[in-house]
PDB file of N, CA, C and O in Angstrom, chain B, residues numbered from 101:
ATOM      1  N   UNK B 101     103.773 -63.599  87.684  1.00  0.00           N
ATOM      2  CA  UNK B 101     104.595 -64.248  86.674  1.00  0.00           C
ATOM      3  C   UNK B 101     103.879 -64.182  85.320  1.00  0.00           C
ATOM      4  O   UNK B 101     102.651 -64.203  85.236  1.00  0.00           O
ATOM      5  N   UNK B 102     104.778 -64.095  84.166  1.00  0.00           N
ATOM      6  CA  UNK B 102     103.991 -63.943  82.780  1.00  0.00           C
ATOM      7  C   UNK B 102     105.092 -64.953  81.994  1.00  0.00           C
ATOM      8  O   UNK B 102     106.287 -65.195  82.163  1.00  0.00           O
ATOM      9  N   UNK B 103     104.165 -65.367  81.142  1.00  0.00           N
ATOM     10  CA  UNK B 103     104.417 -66.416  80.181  1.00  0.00           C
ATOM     11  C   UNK B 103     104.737 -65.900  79.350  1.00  0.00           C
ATOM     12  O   UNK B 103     104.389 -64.723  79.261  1.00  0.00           O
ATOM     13  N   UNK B 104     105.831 -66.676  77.961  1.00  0.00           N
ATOM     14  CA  UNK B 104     106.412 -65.885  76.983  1.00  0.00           C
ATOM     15  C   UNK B 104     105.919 -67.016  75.711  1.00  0.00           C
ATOM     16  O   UNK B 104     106.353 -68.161  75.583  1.00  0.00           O
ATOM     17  N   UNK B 105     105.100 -66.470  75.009  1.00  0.00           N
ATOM     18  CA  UNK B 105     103.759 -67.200  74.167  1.00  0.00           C
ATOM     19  C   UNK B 105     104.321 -67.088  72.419  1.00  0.00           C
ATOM     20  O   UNK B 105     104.453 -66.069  71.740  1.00  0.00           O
ATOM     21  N   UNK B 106     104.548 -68.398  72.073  1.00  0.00           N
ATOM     22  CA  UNK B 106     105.386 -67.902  70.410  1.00  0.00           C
ATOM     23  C   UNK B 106     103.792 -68.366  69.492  1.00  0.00           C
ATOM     24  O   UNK B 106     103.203 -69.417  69.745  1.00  0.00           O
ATOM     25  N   UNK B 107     103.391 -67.546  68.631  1.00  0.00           N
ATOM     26  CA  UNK B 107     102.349 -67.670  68.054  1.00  0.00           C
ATOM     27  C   UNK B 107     102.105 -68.531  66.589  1.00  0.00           C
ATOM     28  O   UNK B 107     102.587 -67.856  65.680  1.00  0.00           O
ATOM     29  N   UNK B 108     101.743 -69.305  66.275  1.00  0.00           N
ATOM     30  CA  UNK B 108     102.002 -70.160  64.347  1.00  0.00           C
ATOM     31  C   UNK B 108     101.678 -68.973  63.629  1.00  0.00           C
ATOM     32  O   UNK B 108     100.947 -68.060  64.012  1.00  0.00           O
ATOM     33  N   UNK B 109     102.338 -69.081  62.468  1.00  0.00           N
ATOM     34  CA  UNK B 109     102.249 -68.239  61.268  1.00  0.00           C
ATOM     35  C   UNK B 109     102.565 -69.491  60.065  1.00  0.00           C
ATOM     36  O   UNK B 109     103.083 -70.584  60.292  1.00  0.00           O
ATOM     37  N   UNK B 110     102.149 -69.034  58.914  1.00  0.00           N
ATOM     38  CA  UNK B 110     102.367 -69.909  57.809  1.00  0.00           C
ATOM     39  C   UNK B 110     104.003 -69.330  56.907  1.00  0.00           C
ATOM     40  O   UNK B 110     104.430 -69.660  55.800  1.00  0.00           O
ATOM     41  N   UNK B 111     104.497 -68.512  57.797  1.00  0.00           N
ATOM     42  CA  UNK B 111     106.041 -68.237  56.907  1.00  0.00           C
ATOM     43  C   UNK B 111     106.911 -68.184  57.248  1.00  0.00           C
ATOM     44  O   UNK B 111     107.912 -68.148  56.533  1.00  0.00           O
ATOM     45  N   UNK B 112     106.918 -68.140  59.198  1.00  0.00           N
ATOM     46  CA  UNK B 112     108.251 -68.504  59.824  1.00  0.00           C
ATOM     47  C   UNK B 112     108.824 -70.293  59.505  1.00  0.00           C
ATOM     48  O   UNK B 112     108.037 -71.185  59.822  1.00  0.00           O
ATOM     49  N   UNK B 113     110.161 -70.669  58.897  1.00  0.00           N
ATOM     50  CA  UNK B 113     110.625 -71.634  59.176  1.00  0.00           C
ATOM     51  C   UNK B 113     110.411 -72.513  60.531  1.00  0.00           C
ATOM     52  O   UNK B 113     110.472 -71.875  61.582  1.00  0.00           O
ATOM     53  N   UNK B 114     110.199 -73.725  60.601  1.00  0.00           N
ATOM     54  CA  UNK B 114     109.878 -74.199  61.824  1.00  0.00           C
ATOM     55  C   UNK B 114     111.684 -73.987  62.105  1.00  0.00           C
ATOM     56  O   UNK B 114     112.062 -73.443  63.143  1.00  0.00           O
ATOM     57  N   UNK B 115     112.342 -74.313  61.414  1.00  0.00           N
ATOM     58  CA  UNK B 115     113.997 -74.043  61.774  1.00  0.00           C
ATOM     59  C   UNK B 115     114.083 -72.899  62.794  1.00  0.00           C
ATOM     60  O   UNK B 115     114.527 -72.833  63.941  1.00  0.00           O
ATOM     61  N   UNK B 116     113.534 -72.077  62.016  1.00  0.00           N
ATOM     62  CA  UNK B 116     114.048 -70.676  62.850  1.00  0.00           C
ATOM     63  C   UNK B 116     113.251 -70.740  64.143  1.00  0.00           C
ATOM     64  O   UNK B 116     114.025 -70.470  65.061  1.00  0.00           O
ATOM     65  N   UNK B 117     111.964 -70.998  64.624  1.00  0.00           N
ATOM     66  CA  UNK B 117     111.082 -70.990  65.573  1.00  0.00           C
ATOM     67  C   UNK B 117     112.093 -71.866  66.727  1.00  0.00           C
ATOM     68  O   UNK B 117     112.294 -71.412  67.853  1.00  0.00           O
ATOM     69  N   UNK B 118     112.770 -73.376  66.182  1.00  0.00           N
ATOM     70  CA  UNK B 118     113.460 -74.268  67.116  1.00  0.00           C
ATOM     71  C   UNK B 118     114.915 -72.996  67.368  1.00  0.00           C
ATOM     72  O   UNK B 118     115.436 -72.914  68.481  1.00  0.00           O
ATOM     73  N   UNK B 119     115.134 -72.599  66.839  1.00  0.00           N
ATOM     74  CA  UNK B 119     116.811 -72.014  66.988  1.00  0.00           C
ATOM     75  C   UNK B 119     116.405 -70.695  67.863  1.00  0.00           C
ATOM     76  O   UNK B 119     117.243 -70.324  68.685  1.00  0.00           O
ATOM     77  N   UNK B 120     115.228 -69.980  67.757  1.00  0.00           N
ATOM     78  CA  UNK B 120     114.553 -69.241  68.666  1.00  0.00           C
ATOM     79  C   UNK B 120     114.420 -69.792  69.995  1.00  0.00           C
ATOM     80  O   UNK B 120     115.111 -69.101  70.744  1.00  0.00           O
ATOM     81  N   UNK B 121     114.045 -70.400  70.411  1.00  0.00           N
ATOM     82  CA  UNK B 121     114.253 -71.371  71.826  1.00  0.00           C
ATOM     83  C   UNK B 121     115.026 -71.937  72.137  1.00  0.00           C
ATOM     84  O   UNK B 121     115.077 -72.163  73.346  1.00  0.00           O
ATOM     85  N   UNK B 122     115.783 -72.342  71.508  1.00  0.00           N
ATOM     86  CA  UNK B 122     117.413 -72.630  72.056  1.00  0.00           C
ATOM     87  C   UNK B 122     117.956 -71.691  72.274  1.00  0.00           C
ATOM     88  O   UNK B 122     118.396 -71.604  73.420  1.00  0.00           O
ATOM     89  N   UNK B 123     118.176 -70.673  71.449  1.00  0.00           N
ATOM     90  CA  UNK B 123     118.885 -69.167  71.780  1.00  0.00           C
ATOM     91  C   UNK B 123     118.242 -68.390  72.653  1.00  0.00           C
ATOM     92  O   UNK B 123     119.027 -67.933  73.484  1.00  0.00           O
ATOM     93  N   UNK B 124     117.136 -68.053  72.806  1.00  0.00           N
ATOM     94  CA  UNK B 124     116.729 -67.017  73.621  1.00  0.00           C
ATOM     95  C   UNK B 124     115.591 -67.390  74.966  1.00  0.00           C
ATOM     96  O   UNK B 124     114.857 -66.632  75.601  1.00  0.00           O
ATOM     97  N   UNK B 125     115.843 -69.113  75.086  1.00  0.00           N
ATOM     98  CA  UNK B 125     115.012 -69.874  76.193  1.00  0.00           C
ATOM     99  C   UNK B 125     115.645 -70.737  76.864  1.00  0.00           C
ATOM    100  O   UNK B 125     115.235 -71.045  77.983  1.00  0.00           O
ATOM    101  N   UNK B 126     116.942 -71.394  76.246  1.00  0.00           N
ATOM    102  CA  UNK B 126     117.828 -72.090  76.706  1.00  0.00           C
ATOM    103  C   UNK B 126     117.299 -73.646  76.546  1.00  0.00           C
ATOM    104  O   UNK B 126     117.778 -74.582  77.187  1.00  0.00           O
ATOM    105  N   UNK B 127     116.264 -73.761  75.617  1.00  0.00           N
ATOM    106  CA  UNK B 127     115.841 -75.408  75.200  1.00  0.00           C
ATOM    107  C   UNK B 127     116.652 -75.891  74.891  1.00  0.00           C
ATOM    108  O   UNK B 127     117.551 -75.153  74.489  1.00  0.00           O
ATOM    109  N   UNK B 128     116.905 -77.304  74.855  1.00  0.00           N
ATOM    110  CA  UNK B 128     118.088 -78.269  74.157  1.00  0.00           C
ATOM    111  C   UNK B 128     116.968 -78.918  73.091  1.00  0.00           C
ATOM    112  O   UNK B 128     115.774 -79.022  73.369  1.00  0.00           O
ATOM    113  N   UNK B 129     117.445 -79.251  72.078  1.00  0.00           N
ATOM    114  CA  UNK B 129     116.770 -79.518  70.746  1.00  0.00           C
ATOM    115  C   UNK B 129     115.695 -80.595  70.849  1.00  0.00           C
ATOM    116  O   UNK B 129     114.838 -80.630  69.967  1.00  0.00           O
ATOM    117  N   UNK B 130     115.667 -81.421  71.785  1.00  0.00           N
ATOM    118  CA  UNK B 130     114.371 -82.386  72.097  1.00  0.00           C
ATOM    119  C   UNK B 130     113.251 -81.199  72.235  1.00  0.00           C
ATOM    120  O   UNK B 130     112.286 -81.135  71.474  1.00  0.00           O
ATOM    121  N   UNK B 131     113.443 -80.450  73.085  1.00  0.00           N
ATOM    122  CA  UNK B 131     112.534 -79.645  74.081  1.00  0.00           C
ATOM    123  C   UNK B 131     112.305 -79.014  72.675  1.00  0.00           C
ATOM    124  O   UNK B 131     111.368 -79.538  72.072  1.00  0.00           O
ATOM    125  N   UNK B 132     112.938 -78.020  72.020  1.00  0.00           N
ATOM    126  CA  UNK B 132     112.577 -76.912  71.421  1.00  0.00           C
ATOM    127  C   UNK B 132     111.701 -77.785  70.130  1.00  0.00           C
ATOM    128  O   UNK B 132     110.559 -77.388  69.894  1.00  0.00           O
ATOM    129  N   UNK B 133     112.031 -78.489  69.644  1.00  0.00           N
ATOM    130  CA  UNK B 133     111.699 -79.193  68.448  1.00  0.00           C
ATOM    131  C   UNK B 133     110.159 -79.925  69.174  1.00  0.00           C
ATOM    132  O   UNK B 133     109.288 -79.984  68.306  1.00  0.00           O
ATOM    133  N   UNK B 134     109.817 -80.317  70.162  1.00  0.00           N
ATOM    134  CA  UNK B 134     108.388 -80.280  71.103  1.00  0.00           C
ATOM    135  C   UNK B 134     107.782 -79.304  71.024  1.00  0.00           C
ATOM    136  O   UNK B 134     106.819 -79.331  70.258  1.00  0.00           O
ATOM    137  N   UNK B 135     108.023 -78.252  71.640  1.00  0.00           N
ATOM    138  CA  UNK B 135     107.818 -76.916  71.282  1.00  0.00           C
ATOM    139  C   UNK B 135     107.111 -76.101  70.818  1.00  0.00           C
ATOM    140  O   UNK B 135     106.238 -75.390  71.315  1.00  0.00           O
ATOM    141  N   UNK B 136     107.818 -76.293  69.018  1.00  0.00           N
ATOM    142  CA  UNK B 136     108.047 -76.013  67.550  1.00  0.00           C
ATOM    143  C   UNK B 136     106.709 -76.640  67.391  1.00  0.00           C
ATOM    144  O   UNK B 136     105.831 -75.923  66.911  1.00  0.00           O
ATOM    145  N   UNK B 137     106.376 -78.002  67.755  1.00  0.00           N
ATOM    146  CA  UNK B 137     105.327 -79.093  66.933  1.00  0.00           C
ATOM    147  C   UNK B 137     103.905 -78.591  67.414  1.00  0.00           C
ATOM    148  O   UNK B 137     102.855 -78.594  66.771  1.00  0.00           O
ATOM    149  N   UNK B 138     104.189 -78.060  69.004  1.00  0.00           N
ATOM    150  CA  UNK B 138     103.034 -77.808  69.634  1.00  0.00           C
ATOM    151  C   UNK B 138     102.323 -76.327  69.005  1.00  0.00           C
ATOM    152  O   UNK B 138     101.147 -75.963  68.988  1.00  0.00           O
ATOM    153  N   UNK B 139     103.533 -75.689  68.527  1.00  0.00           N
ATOM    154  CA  UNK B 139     102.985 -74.380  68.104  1.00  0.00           C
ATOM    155  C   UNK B 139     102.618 -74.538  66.806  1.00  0.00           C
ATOM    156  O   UNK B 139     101.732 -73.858  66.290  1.00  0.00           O
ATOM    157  N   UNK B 140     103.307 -75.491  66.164  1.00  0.00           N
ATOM    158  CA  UNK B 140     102.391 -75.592  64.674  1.00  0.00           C
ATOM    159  C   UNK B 140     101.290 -76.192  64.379  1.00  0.00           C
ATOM    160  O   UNK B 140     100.527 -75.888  63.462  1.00  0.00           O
ATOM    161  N   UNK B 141     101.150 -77.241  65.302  1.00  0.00           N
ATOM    162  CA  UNK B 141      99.516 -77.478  65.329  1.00  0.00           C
ATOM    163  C   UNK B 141      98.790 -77.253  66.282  1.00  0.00           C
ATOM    164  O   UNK B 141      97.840 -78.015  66.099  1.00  0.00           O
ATOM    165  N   UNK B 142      98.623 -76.732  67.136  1.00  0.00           N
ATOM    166  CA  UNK B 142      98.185 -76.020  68.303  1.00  0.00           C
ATOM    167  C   UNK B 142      97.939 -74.715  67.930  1.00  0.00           C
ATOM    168  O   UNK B 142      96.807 -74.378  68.279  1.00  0.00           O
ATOM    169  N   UNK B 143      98.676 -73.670  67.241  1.00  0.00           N
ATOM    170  CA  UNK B 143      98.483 -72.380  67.119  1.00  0.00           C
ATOM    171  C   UNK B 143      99.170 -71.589  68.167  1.00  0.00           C
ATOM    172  O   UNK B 143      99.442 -70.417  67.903  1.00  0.00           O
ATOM    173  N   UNK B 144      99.507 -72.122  69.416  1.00  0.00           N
ATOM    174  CA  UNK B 144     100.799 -71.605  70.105  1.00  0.00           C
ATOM    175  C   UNK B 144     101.195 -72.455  71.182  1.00  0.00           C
ATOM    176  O   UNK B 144     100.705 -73.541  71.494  1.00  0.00           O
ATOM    177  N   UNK B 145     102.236 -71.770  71.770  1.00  0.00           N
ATOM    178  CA  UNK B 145     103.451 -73.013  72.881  1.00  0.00           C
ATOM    179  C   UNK B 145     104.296 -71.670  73.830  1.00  0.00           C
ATOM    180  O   UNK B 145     104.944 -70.648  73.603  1.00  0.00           O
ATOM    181  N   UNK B 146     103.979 -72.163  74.553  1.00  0.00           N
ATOM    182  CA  UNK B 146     104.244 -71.722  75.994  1.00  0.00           C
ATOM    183  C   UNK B 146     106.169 -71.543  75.960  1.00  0.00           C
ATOM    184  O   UNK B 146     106.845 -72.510  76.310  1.00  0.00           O
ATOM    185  N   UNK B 147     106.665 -70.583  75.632  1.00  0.00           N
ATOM    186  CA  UNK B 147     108.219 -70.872  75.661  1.00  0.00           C
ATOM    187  C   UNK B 147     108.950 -70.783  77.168  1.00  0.00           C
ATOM    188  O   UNK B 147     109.970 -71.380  77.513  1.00  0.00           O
ATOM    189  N   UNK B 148     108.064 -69.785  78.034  1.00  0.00           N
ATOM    190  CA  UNK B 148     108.890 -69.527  79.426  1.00  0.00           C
ATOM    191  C   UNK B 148     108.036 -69.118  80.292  1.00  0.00           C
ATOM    192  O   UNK B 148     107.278 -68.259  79.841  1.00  0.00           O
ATOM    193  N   UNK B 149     107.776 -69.563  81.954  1.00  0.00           N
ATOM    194  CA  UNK B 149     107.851 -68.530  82.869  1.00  0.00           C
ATOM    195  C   UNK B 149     108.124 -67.381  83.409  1.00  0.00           C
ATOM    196  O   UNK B 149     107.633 -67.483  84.533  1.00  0.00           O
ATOM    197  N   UNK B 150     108.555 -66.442  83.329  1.00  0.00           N
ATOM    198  CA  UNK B 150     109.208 -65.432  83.811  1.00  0.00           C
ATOM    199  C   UNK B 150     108.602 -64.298  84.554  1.00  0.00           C
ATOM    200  O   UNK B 150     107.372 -64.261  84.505  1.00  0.00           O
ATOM    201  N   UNK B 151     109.327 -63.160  85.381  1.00  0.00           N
ATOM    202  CA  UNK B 151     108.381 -62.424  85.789  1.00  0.00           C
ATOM    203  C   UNK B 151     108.466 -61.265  84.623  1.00  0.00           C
ATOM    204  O   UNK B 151     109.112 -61.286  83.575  1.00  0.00           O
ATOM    205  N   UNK B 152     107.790 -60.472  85.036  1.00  0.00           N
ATOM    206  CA  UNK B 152     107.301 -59.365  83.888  1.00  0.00           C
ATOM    207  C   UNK B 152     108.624 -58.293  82.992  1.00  0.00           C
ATOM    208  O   UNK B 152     108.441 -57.856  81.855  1.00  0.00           O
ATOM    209  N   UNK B 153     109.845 -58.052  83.777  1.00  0.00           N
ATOM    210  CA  UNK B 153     110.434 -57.766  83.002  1.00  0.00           C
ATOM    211  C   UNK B 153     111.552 -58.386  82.160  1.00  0.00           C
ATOM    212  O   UNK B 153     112.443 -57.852  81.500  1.00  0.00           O
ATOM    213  N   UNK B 154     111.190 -59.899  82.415  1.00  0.00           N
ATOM    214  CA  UNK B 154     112.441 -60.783  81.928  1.00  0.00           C
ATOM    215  C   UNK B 154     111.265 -61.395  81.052  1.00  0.00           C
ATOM    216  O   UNK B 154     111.926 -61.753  80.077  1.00  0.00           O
ATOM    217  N   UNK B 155     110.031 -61.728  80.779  1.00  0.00           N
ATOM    218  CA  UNK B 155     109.088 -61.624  80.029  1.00  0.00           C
ATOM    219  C   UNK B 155     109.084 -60.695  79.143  1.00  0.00           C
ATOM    220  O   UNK B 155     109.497 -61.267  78.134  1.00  0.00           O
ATOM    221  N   UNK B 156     108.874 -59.604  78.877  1.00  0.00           N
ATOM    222  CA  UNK B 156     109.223 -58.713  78.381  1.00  0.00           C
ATOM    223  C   UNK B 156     110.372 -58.085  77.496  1.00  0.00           C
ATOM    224  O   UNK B 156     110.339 -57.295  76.552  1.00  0.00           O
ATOM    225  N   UNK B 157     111.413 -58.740  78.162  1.00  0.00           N
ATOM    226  CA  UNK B 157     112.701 -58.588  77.463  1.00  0.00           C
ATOM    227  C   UNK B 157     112.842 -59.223  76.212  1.00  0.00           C
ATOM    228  O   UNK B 157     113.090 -58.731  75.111  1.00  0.00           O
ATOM    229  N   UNK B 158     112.558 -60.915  76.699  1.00  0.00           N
ATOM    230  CA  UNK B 158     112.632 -62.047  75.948  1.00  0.00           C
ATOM    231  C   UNK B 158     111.227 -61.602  74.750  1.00  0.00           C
ATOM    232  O   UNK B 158     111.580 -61.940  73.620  1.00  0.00           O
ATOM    233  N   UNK B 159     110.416 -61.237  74.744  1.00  0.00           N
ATOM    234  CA  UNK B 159     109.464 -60.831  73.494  1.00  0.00           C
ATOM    235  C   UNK B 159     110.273 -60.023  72.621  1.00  0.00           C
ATOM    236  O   UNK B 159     110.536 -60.525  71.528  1.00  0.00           O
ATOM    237  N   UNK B 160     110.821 -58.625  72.930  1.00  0.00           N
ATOM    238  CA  UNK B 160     111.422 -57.623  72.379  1.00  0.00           C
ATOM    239  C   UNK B 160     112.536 -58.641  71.426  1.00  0.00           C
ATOM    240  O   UNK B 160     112.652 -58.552  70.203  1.00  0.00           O
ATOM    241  N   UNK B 161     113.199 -59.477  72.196  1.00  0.00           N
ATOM    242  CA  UNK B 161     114.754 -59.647  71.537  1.00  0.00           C
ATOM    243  C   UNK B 161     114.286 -60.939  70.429  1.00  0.00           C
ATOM    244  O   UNK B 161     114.871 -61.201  69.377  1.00  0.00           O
ATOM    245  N   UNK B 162     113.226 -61.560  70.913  1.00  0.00           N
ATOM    246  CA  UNK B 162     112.375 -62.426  69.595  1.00  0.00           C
ATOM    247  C   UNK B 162     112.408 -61.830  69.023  1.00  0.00           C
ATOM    248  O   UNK B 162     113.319 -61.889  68.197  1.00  0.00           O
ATOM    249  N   UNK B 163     111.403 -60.694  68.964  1.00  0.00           N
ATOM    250  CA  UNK B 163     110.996 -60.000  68.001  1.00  0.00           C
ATOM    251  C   UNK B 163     111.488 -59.293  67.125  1.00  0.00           C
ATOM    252  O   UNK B 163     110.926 -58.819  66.138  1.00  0.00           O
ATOM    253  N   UNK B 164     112.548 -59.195  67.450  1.00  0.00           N
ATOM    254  CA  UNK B 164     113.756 -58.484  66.940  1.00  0.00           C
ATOM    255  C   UNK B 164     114.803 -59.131  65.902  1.00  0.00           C
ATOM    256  O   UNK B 164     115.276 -58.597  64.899  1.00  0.00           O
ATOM    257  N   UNK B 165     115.077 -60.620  66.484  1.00  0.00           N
ATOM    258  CA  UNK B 165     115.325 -61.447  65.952  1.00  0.00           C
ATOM    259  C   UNK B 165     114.521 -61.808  64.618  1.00  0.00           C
ATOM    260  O   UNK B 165     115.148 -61.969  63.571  1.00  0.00           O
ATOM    261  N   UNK B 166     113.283 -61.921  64.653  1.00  0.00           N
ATOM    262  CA  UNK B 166     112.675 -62.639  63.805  1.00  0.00           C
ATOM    263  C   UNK B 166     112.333 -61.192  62.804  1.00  0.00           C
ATOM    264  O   UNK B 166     112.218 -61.598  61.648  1.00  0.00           O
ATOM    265  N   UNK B 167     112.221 -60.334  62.836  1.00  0.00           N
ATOM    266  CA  UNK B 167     112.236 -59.223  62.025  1.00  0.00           C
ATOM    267  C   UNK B 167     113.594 -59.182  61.348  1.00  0.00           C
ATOM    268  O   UNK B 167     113.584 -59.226  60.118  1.00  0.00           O
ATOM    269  N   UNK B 168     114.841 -59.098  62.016  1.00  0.00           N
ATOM    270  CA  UNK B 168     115.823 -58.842  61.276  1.00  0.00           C
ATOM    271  C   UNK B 168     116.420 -60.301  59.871  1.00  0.00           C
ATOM    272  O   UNK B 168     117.193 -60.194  58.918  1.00  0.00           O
ATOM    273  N   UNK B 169     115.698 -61.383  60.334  1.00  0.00           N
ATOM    274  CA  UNK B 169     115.306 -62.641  59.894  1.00  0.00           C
ATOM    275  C   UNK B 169     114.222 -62.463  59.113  1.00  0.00           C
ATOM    276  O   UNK B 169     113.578 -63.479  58.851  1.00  0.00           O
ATOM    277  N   UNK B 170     113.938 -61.667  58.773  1.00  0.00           N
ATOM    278  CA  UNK B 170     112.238 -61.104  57.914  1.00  0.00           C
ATOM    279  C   UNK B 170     111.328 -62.354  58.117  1.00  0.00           C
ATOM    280  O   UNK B 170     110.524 -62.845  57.325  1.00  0.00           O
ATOM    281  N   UNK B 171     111.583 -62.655  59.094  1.00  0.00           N
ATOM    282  CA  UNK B 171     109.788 -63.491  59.343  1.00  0.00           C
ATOM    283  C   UNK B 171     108.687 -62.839  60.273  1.00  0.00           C
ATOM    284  O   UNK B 171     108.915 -61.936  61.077  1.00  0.00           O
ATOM    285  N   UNK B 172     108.042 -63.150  60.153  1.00  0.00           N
ATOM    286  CA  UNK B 172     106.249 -62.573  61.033  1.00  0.00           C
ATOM    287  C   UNK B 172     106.273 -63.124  62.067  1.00  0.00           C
ATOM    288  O   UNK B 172     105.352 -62.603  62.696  1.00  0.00           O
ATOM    289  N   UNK B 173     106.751 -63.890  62.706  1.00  0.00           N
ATOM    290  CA  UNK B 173     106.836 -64.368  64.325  1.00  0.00           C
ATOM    291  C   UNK B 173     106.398 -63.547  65.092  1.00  0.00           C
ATOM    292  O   UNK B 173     107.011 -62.483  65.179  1.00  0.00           O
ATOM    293  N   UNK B 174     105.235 -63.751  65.876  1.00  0.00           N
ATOM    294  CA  UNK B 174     104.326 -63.153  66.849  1.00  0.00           C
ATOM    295  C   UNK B 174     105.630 -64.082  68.102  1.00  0.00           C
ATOM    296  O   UNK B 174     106.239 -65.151  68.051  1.00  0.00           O
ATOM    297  N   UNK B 175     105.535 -62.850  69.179  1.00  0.00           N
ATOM    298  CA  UNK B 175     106.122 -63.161  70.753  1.00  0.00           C
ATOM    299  C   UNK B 175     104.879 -62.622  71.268  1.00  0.00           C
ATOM    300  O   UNK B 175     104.492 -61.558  70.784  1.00  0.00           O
ATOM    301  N   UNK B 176     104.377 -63.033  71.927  1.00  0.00           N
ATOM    302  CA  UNK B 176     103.780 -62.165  73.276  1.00  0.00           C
ATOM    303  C   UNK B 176     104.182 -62.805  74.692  1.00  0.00           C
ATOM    304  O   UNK B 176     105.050 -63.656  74.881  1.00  0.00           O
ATOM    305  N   UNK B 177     103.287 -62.153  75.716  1.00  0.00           N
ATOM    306  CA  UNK B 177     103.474 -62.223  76.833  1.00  0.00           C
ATOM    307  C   UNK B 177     101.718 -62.368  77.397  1.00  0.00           C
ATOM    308  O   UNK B 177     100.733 -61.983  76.767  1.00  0.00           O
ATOM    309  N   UNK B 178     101.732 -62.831  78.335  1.00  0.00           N
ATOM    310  CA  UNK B 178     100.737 -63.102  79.108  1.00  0.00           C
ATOM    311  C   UNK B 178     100.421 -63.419  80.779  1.00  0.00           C
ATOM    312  O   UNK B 178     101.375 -63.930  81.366  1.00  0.00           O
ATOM    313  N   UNK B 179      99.363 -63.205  81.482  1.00  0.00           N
ATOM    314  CA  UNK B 179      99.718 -63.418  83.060  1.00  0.00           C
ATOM    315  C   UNK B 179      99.600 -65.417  82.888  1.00  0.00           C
ATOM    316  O   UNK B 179      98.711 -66.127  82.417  1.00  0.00           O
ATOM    317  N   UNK B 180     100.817 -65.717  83.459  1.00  0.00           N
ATOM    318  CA  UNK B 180     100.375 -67.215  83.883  1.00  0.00           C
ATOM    319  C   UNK B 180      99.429 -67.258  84.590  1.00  0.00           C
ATOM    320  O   UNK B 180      98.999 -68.343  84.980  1.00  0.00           O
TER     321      UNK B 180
END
């Protein structure tokens, strides 16, 4: 199983980071807005479980997201 890891940056909107996990993690706004807080002062937050190609997916379509959104939002992936 691999984890789907959202990274702090100083220029993504915390807006967009919460609407990122609701859309592409299925958080309800308590959760994502937890989240959001952990990754901004923490430096990152754990968004999902998954196995490796649903891990994988979910980085790409962040990433994709947040590019076409012109922000720097780091996705990665990692072994839980």
């Amino acid at each position: 199983m691999f984890q789907v890891v959202l990274l702090n940056d100083d220029f993504t909107p915390m807006e967009f980071v919460v609407m990122v996990l609701q859309q592409y993690f299925k958080r309800d706004l308590e959760t994502a807005t937890q989240i959001m807080l952990k990754i901004h002062h923490e430096g990152r937050g754990v968004c999902g479980v998954y196995t490796r190609d649903v891990a994988a997916t979910k980085v790409e379509l962040v990433l994709a997201a947040a590019r076409r959104a012109g922000h720097p939002l780091q996705c990665i992936m990692e072994a839980a």
